[in-house]
C-alpha positions in Angstrom: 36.9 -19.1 -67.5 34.2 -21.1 -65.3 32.5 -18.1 -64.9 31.5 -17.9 -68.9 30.2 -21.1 -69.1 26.7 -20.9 -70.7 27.6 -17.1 -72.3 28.5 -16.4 -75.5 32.6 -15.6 -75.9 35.3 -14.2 -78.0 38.3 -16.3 -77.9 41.5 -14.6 -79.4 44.1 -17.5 -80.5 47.2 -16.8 -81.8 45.7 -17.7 -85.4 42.4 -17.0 -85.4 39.2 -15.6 -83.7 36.1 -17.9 -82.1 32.9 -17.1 -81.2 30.0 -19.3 -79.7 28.6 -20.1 -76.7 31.2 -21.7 -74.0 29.5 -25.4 -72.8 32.5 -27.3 -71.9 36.3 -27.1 -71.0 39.5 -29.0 -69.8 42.8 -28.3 -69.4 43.5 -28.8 -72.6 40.3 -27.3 -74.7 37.0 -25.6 -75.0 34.0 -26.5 -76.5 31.9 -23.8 -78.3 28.1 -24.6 -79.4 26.8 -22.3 -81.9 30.4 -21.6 -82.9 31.9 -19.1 -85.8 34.8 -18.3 -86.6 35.6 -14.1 -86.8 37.7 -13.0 -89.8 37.0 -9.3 -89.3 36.0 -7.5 -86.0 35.5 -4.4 -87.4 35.4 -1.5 -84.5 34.6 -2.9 -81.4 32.3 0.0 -80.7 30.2 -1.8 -84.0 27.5 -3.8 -83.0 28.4 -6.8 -84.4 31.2 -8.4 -86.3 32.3 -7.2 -89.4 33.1 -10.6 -90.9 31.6 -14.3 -88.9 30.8 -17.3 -90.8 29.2 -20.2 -88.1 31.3 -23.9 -88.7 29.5 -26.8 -90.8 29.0 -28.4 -87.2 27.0 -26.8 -84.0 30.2 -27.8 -81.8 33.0 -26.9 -82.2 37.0 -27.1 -79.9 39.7 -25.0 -79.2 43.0 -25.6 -77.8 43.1 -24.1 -74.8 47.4 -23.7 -75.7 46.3 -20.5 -78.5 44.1 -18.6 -76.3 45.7 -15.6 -75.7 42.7 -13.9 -74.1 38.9 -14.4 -74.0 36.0 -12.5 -73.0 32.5 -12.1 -73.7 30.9 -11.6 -76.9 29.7 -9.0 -78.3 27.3 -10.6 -80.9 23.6 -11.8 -78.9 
């Protein structure tokens, strides 16, 4: 995951979906700047995400125990 430091990302956790842009990380979580959380791909040939709404706060953690996979972004 050291390689996607400074890009935006897609986190899939077993609950939920996160999106922002990866700044930090231990062994135990991630920090995301800019983060959201992603209710609703949509198709992942769309553009953008059917359904994103950003967190109250610019920073935001993850667990790094519920990522089940991770990638980057496909909102710019």
């Amino acid at each position: 995951m050291n390689e996607l430091i400074g890009k935006r990302v897609l986190l899939m956790c077993a609950g939920y979906f996160y999106e922002g842009v990866l700044v930090g990380m231990t062994e135990t979580f991630v920090k995301l700047q800019d983060a959201a959380i992603v209710y609703s791909t949509g198709a992942w040939s769309d553009k953008n995400y059917a359904d994103i709404q950003k967190f109250h706060k610019d920073e935001w953690y993850v667990c790094t125990g519920l990522i089940e996979s991770f990638g980057e972004s496909k909102n710019d």
